[in-house]
C-alpha positions as CSV (number, residue, x, y, z in Angstrom):
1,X,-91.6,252.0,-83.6
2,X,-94.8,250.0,-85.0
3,X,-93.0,247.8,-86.6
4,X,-89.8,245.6,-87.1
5,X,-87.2,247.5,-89.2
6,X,-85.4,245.6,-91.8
7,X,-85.3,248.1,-95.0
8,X,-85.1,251.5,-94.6
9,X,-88.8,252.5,-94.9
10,X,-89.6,250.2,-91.8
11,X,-92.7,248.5,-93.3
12,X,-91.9,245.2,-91.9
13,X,-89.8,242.1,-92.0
14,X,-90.3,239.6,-95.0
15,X,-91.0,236.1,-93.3
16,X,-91.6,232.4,-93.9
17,X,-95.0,231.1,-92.7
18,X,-93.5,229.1,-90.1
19,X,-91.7,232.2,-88.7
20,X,-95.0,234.2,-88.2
21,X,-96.7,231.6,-86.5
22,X,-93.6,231.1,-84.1
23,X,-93.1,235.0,-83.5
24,X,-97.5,235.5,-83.0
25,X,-96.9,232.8,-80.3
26,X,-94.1,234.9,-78.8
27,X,-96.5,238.1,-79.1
28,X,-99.2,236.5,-77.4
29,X,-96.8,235.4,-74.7
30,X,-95.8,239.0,-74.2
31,X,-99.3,240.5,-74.8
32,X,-98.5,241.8,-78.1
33,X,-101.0,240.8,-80.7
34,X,-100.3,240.7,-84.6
35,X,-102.4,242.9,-86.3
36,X,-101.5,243.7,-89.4
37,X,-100.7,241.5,-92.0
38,X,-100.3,241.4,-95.9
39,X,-100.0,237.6,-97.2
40,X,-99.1,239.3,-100.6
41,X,-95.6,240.7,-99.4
42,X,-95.1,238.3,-96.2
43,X,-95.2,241.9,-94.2
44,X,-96.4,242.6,-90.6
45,X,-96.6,245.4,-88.4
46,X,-97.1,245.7,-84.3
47,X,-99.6,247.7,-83.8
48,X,-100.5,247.3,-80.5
49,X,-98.3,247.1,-77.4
């Protein structure tokens, strides 16, 4: 529920740079901030609703 599902563990969804910046600007439209993030693996979670 914390985060998007795209493998079976549900650690997160593996993303191009330009994608997180265009999904953190749909987040902060909704209220929903981006709070975890690992650069390493291109993995974040929602934390916060």
């Amino acid at each position: 529920k914390n985060s998007f599902c795209k493998e079976r563990k549900c650690k997160g969804v593996r993303l191009i740079s330009r994608e997180i910046e265009e999904i953190r600007n749909l987040l902060k439209e909704n209220g929903i901030f981006l709070r975890k993030f690992e650069y390493k693996n291109k993995k974040f979670s929602i934390l916060d609703r």
